[in-house]
N, C-alpha and C positions, 0 to 999 in steps of 0.2 A: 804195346799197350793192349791189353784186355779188354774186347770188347763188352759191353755191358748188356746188348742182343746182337746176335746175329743169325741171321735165315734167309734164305732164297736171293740170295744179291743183295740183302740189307744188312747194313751195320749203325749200329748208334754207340755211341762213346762218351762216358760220363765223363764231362771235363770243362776244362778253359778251352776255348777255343785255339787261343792265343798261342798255347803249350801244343795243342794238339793238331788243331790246321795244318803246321809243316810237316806231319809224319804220314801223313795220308796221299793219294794219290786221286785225283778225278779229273774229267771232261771238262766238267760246266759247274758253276757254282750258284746256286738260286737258295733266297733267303730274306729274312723281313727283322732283317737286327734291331736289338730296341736302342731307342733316342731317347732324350729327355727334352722335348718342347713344350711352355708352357705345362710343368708339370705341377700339379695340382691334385694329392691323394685322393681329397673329398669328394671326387668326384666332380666337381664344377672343371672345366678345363675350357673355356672360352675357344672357339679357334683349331682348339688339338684334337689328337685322336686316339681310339683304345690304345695304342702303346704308349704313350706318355707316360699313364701309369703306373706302369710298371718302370720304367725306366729307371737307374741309378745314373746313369751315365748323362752328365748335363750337354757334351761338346765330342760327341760319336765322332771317332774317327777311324775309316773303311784302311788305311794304311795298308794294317795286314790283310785285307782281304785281297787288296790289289796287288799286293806282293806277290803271289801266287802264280799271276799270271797268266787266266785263264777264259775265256768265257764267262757273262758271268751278269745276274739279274739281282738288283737287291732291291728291294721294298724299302720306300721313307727316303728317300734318297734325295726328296726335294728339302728335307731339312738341315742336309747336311751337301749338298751341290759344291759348293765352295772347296772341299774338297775331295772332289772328283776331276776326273778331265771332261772335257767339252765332247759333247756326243747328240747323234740324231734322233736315234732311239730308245726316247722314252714310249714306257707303256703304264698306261692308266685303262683302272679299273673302275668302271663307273656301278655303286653299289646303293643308288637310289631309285625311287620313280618319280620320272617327270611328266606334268602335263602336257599332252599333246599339242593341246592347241597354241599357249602360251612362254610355253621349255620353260614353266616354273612348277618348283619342288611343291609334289602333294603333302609330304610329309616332312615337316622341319623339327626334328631333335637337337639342329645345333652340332650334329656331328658331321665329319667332312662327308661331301658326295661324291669324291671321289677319293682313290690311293695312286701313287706316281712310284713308279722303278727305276731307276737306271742300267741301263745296260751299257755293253759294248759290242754285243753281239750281233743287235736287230739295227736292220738300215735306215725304218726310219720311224716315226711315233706310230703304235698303234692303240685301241681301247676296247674292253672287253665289257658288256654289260651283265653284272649278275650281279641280283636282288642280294641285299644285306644292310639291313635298318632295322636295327632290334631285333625282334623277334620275327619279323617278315624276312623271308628268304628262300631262295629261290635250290637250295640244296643242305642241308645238312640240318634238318629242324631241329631243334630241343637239346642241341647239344652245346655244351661250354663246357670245353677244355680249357681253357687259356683265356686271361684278359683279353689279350691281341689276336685272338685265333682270324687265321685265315680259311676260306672257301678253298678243300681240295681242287675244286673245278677252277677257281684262278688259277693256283701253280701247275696244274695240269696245263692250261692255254699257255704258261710262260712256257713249259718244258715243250711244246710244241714249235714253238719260237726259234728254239735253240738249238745248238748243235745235237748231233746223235751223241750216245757214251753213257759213262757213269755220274753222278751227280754227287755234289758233296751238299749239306746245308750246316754254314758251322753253329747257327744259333736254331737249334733244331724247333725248338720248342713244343707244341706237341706232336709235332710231326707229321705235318701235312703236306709237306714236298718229298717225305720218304713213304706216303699213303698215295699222292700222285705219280713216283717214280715208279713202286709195285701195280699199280696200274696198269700204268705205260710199260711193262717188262723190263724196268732200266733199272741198275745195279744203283743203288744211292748208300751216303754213308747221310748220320745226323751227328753234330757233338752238340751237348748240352752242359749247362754247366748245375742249373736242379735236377739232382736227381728224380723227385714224383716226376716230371717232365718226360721225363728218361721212360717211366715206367706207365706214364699213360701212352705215352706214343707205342714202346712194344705191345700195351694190349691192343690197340687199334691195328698195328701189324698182324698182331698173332690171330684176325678174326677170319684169314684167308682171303679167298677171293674174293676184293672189293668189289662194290658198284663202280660204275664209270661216271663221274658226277661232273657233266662239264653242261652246266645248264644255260639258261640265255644267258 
């Protein structure tokens, strides 16, 4: 298959995952698939969170992903737990600010204060704090790529987590575990199955040497 970029140990691949996931080879698999919980276009989404959204998929099933075999971090995973196997290490991202004195939220949007992975790799729960509540944040200001976009500096902390090697992400989307893998020097592949996706993540690759964005 034809990759759609590839440069410096990076590759992305326009496609189904599904089709494409078993022709590729890697280490570790790190990714933030979309679900459909409480999905609700308008924007009201009670409970849920930027991926909802986007979501077609009402009843996410990881099957293929655990097919594979491997190593392996996925985002959202408390939605869809039930089918997963039983594990210690989870890792949450806590992307709010709390008050000191009282550990209640200064700022309530109604969107979650935290994001949950499952792994199989990490031995037991860990949690990373970095700012991300609208427009306050702690690394990557004024950018929206993606409904769901993720903070480089988390999947940089997952890939730290993880084993050494190459990294696949099959739900690439703009590409911020193949902007944290080029960081880190690690070969990573992306498959996407939108194309613009495809094409905002190589321009984010093709801008060379990243920053190293692992903030508090």
């Amino acid at each position: 298959m034809r990759p759609y970029y590839e440069q410096d140990g990076i590759v992305i691949y326009h496609g189904d995952c599904r089709e494409v996931l078993p022709l590729v080879v890697a280490d570790v698999l790190l990714s933030d698939p979309p679900y459909g919980i409480n999905l609700d276009t308008s924007g009201g989404r009670p409970g849920g969170t930027e991926h909802d959204a986007i979501s077609g998929d009402d009843d996410f099933d990881p099957a293929h992903l655990l097919a594979i075999g491997i190593p392996m971090c996925i985002w959202g995973a408390n939605h869809y737990c039930d089918k997963l196997p039983p594990t210690a290490g989870w890792l949450a991202w806590i992307k709010v600010i709390f008050d000191g004195a009282f550990g209640t939220r200064m700022m309530d949007k109604k969107q979650a204060e935290m994001e949950l992975a499952w792994t199989n790799c990490v031995s037991r729960p860990k949690s990373y704090r970095h700012l991300w509540d609208g427009v306050f944040r702690d690394s990557e200001c004024g950018t929206k790529y993606h409904p769901a976009q993720k903070p480089v500096a988390v999947m940089q902390w997952c890939l730290s987590l993880m084993p050494t090697g190459s990294v696949v992400d099959p739900y690439m989307g703009s590409g911020p575990v193949l902007v944290a893998a080029k960081n880190l020097n690690r070969q990573a592949i992306g498959i996407e199955i939108e194309e613009s996706y495809c094409e905002i993540a190589a321009k984010r690759l093709a801008q060379g040497a990243l920053p190293l964005e692992m903030g508090a």
